[in-house]
N, C-alpha and C positions, 0 to 999 in steps of 0.2 A: 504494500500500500504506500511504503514511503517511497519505495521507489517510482512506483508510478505519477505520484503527485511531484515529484523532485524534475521528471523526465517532463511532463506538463509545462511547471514552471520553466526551464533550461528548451524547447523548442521555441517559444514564440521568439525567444531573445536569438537561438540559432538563427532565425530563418530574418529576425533587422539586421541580424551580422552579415549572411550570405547576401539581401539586399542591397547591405551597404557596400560590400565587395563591387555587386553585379555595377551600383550607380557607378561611384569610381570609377570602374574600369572601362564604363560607356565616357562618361565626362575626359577620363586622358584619353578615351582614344579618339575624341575630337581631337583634342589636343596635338596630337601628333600629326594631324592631318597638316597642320601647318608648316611646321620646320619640311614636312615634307612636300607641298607644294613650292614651297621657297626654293627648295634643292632642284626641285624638278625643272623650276623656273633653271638656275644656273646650266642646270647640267644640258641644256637645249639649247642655250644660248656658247657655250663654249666649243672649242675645236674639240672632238672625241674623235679625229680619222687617224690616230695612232693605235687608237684599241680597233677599229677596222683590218690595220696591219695586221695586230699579232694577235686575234681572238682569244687562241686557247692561253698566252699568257693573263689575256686582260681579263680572261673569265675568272682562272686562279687564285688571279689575286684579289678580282673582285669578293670572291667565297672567301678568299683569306682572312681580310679587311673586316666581313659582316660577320664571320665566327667568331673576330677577337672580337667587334663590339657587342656580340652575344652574350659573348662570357664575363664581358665587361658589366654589362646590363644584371646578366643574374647574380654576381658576387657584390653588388651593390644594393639589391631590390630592398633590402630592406632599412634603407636609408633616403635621405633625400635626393644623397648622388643617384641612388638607382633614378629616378626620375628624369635627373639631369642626361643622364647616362642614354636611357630611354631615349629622350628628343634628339642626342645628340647623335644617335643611330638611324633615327628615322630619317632625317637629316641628310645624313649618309645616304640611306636607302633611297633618298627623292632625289638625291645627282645621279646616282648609278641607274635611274630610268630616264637619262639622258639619251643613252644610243637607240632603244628602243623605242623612243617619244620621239628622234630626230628621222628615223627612219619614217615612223608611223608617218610625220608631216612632211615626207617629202611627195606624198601621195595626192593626188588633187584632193579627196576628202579626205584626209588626215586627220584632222579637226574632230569629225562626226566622227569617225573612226574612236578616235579620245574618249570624245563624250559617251559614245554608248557603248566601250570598254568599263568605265567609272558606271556609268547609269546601272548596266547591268549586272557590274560588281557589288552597286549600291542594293537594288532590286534583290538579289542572290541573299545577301549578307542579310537584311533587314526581313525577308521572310524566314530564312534556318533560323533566328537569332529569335525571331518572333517564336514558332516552335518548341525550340527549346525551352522557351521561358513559360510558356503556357499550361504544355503541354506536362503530364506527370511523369512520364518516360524516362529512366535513365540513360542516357547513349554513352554511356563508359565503357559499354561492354566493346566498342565501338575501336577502344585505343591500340591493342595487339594490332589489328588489322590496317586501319591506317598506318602504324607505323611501320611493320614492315611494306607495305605500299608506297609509303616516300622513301624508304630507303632503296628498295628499287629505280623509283622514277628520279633519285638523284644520282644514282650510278648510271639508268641511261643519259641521264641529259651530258653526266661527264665523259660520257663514252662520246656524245652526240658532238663535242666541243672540238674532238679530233675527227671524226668522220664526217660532217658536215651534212646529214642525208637528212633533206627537204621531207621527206615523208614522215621521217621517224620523229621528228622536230615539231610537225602537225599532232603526232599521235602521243608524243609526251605530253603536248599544250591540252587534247582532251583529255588525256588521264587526268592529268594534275588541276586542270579545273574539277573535275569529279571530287579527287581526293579533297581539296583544299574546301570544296563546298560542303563535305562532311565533317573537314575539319572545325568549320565555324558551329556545327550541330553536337561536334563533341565539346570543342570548346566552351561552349557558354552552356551547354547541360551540365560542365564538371565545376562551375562557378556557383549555376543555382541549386545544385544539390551539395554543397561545399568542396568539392573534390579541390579547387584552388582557391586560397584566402587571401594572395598577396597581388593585389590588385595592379601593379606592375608586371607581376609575370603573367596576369590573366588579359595586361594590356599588349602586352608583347605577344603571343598565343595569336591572340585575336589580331592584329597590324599584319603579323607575317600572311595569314589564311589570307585576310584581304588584300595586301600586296599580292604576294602569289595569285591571286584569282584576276586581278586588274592586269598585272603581265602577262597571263596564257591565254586571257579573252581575248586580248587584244592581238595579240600574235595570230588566232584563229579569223580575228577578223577582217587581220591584213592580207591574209591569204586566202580568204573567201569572198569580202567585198572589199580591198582596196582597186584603187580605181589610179592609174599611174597617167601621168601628164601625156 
């Protein structure tokens, strides 16, 4: 009896904790929407035809670069620098869709292209995200699978970096849209049933699924409607 009355009192207070997590982690992940437009803004406007030249070096280092700010970000998370840490990644992450954004507008509709990459990344994100949060379903059981699923589709894409083949580069961009859209469903199910409490890592989770899905959309979209001068 005490236990059930102790377990009573201890859920309502669980479930403003896990809300509060959930707000948070929507609130910075506005947040980062910005340093990372700002990036994007640079990275479009500067020369990038050196990383043209030597892709599979520029790719490397580019993976090198976002795994140290990764690990930078989680050895932080639990202070203000993780935050800092956080925008200053995102940051990062809005220059390096520089060559992909500059390719995307070399296209007569380049632009639209942009926008209904974002639109439909927005769309995607905003209905999984809706789901999860409504809905009573845990989707954890969800995590083995994905994750050997990206570890796959990041050994093709590195495979993809030396062999260059236009087809397998389409069939990554719909895998990893697939993945990345469940990743948003396991994501924010593991926030509203507590699986993650630290509202930086639960921002970072959620930035990467939505980054990832804005770069394979759009990739898919330039090779299905871009439209060349």
């Amino acid at each position: 009896m005490q236990y059930q009355t102790q377990a009573a009192t201890q859920h309502p207070a669980l479930a403003a904790e896990q809300n509060k997590v959930l707000r948070n982690t929507y609130m910075m992940l506005g947040m980062t929407m910005i340093p990372t437009v700002i990036g994007a803004l640079i990275g479009t406007s500067i020369n990038l035809s050196f990383m043209a030249a030597s892709p599979i070096m520029s790719s490397l280092i580019m993976f090198g670069v976002m795994m140290g700010m990764l690990f930078a970000v989680s050895a932080l998370r639990n202070s203000v620098w993780g935050v800092v840490a956080l925008l200053g990644f995102t940051f990062v992450a809005g220059v390096f869709l520089g060559p992909i954004l500059q390719v995307a507008l070399h296209f007569s509709n380049g632009a639209q292209l942009v926008g209904m990459a974002a639109g439909g990344t927005g769309v995607i994100f905003l209905s999984l995200a809706t789901i999860a949060t409504t809905t009573k379903k845990d989707f954890s059981f969800m995590g083995k699978f994905l994750f050997i699923g990206l570890i796959l589709l990041i050994v093709a894409s590195l495979a993809n970096i030396f062999f260059q083949i236009p087809a397998l580069s389409l069939t990554i961009s719909a895998i990893a849209v697939m993945i990345f859209s469940a990743y948003i469903l396991y994501d924010v199910s593991r926030i509203v049933h507590g699986g993650e409490t630290n509202y930086v890592m639960a921002t970072l989770s959620l930035y990467l699924d939505i980054y990832n899905l804005f770069i394979h959309l759009l990739n898919l979209l330039m090779a299905f409607s871009g439209e060349r001068d």
